[in-house]
N, C-alpha and C positions, 0 to 999 in steps of 0.2 A: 504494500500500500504506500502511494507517494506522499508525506507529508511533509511539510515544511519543520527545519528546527527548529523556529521560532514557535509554531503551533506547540510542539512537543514540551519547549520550556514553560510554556504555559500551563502546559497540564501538570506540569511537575508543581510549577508556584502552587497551582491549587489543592495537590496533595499535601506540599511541604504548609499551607494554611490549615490544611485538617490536621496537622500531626503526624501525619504518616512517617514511617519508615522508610528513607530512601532505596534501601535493596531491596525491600518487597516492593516500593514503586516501578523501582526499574524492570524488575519481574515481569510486575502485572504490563507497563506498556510496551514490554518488549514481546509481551504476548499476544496484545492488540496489534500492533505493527510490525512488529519481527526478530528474528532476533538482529543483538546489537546496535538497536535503536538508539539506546540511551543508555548511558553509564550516570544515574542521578546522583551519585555523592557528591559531584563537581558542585550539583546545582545546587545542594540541597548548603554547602559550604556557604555557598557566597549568598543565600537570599537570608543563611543564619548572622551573617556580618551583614543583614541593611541593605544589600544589593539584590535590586528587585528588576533592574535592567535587562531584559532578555534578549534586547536584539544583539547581532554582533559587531562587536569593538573593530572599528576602524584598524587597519594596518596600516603601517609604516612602508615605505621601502615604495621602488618604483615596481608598477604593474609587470609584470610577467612577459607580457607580449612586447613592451617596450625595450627590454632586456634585449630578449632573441631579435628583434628589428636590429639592436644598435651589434649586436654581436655579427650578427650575417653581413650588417653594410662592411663591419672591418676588415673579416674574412675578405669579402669580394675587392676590397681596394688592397689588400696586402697580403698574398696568400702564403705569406711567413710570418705575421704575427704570430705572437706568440700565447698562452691562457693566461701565461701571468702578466703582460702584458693588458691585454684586455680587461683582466679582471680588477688591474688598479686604474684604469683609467672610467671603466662605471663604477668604481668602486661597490664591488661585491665579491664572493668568493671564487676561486680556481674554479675550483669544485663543479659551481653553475653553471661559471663556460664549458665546463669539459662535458656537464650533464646536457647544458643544450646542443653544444656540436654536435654529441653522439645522437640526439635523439632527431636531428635535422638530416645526421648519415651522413656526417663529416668524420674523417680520417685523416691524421696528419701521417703522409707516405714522404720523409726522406726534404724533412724540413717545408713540405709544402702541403696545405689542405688542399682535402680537394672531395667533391659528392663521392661515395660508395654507390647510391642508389643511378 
């Protein structure tokens, strides 16, 4: 069943207003909607400290697709740059460049990228 997080944390707020027990909550609406829906101790923490905000907290950091746009332009204009390179100039980690090249089917053969696919 498709349901939004949001909807879910809701149901939760309203058990966690009855009293309930988060592991038997998380039970019962993992049994309405499936399993691994919900892990409700997360919830049931932070609405016990005053936090009743359910929607999700803004992130940091630039968008994802922004990333891979600015990594492919550099690849295409330099096909020896390098990941460490790259990765202090968006300043982000190795790591991401080397998870987006591989997942674009980029392979550095013999100091030069270049597509696999």
């Amino acid at each position: 069943m498709d349901i939004s997080k949001e909807k879910i944390r809701h149901i939760l707020q309203v058990f966690f207003d009855k009293g309930e027990n988060a592991s038997q909550v998380a039970e019962n609406v993992n049994s309405v909607y499936g399993p691994d829906t919900v892990t409700a101790n997360h919830w049931f923490r932070r609405f016990r400290s005053g936090n009743f905000d359910v929607k999700d907290t803004p992130r940091s950091g630039r968008p994802i697709v922004e990333n891979i746009d600015k990594i492919m332009e550099m690849i295409e204009s330099d096909r020896h740059v390098s990941t460490v390179s790259i990765a202090k100039e968006l300043n982000i980690e190795q790591k991401t460049v080397w998870n987006h090249l591989n997942k674009a089917g980029y392979k550095k053969k013999l100091d030069v990228w270049g597509a696999t696919r």
